[in-house]
Backbone as a ProteinNet text record, in pm:
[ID]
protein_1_A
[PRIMARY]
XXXXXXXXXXXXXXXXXXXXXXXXXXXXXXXXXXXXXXXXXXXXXXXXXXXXXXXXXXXXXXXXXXXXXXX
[TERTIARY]
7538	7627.6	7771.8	7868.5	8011.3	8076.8	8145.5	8246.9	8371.2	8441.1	8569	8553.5	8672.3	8780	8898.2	8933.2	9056.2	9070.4	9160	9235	9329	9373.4	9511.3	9464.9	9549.6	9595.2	9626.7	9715.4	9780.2	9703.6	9629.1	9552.5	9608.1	9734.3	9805.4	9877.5	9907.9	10001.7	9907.9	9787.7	9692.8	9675.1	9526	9513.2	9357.6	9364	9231.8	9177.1	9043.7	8964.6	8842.3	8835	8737.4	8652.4	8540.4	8477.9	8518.7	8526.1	8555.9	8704.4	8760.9	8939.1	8917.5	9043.6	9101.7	9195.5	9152.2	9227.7	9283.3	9335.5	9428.4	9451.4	9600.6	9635.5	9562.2	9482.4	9360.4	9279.2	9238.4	9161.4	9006.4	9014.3	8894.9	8838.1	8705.8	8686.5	8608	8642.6	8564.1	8393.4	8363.3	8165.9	8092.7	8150.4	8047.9	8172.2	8118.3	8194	8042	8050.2	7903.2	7924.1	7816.9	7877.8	7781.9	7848.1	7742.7	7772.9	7689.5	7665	7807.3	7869.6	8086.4	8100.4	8129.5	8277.5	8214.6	8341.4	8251.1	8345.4	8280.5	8364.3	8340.3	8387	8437	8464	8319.2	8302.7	8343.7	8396.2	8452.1	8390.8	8394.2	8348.1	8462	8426.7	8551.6	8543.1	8582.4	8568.7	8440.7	8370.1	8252.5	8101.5	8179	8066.4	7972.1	8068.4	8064.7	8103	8050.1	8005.9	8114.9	8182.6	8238.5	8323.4	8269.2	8363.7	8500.4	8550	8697.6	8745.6	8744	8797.4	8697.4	8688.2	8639	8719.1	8693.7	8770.1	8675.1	8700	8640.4	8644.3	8544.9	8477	8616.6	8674.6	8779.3	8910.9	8936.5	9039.2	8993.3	9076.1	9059.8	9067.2	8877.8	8858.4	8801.5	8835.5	8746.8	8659.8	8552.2	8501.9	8431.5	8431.1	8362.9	8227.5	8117	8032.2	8010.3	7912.8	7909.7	7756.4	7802.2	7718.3	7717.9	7569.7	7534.9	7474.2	7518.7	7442.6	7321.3
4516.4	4594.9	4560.6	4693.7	4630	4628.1	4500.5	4462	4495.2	4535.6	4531.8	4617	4731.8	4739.1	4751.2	4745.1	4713.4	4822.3	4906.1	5051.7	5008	4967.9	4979.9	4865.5	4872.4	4779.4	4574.6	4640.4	4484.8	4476.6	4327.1	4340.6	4296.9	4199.2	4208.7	4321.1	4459.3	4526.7	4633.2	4684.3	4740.1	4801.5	4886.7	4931.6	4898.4	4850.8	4750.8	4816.5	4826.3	4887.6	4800.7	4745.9	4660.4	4763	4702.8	4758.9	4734.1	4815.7	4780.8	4808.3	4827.5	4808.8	4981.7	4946.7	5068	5169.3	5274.4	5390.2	5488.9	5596	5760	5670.8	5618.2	5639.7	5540	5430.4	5390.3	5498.1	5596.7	5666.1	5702.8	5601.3	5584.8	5471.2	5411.8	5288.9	5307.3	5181.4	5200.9	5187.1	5268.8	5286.1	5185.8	5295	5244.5	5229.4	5173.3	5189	5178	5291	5301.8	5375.5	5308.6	5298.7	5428.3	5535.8	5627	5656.1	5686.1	5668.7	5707	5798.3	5799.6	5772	5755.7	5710.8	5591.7	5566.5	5494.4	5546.7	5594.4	5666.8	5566.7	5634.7	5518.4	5659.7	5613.1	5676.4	5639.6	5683.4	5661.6	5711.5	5646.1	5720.8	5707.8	5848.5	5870.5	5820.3	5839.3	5870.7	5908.5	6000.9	6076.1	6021.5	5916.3	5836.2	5972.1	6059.9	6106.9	6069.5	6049.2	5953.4	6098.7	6037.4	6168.2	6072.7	6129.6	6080.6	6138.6	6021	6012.5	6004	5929.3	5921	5872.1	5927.8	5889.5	5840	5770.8	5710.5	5714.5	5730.9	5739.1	5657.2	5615	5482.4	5478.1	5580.7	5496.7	5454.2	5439.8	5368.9	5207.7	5148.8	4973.8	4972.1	4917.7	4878.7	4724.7	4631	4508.4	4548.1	4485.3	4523.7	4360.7	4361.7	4252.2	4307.5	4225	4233.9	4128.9	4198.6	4097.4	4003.6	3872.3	3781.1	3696.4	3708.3	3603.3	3510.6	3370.5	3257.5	3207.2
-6210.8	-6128.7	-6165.3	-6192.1	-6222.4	-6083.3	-6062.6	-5984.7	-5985.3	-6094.5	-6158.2	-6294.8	-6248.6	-6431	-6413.4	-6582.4	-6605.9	-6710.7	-6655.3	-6766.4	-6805.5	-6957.6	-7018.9	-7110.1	-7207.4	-7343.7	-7311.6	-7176.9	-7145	-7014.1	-6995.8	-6906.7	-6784.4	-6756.8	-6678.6	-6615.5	-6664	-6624.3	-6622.7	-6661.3	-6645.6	-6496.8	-6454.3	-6334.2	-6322.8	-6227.1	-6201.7	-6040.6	-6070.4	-6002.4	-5905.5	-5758.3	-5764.7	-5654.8	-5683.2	-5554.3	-5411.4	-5301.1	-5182.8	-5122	-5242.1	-5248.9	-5175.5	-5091.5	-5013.9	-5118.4	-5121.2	-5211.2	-5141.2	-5181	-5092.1	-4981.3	-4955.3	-4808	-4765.3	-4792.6	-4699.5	-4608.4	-4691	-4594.8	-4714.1	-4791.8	-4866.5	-4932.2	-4951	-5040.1	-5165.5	-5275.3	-5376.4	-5357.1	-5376.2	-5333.8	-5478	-5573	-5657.6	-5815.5	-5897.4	-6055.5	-6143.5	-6226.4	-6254.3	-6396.4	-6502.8	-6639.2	-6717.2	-6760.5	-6866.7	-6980.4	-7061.3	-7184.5	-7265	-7177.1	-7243.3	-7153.1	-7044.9	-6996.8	-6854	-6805	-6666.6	-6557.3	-6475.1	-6349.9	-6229.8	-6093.6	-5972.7	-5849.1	-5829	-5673	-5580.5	-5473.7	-5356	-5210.8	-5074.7	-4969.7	-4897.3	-4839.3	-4739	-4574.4	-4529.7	-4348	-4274.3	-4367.9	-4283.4	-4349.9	-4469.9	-4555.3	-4651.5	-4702.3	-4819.2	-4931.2	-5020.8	-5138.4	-5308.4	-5291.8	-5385.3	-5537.4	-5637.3	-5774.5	-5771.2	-5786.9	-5801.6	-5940.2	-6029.5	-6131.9	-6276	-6371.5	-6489.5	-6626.5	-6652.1	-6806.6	-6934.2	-7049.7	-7117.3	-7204.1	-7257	-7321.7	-7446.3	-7498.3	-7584	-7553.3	-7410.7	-7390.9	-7375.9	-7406.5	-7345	-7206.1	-7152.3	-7095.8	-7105.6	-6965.3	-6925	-6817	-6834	-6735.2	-6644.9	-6545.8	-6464.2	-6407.4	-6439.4	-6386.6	-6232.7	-6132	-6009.4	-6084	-6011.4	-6030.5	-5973.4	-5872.5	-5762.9	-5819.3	-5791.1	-5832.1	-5691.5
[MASK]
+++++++++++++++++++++++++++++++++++++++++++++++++++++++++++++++++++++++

C-alpha cells in the first residue's frame, strides 16, 4: 500500500501527497494513492464519503514514492 508521493525533480521543494492529509479547503481527505500500469493517481473522499479521483501523474515525471509498513 502507498503511503506517500513525491511530484517534482527536487524532493524538498516538490508536492507531496500523504494519505489522510486534508485537501480543497479542508473539505476533503486523501482516500487512497493507488499505482497503474502509467500513471499513479490519488483519490479523495468528500463530506458525504464519496470516494472520487482527484489527480493523476504519469509514470514519466519524477516520482518517490513511500510505501506503508507495519512492523
Amino acid at each position: 500500500m502507498i503511503r506517500k508521493i513525491t511530484i517534482g525533480p527536487d524532493y524538498l521543494n516538490s508536492m507531496k501527497y500523504v494519505l489522510g492529509q486534508i485537501v480543497l479547503n479542508n473539505s476533503n481527505v486523501i482516500d487512497l494513492i493507488k499505482e497503474t500500469t502509467e500513471a499513479y493517481e490519488i483519490w479523495i473522499k468528500n463530506s458525504n464519503n464519496e470516494i472520487i479521483k482527484w489527480k493523476q501523474f504519469n509514470k514519466t515525471m519524477p516520482i518517490s514514492v513511500e510505501f506503508n509498513i507495519n512492523f
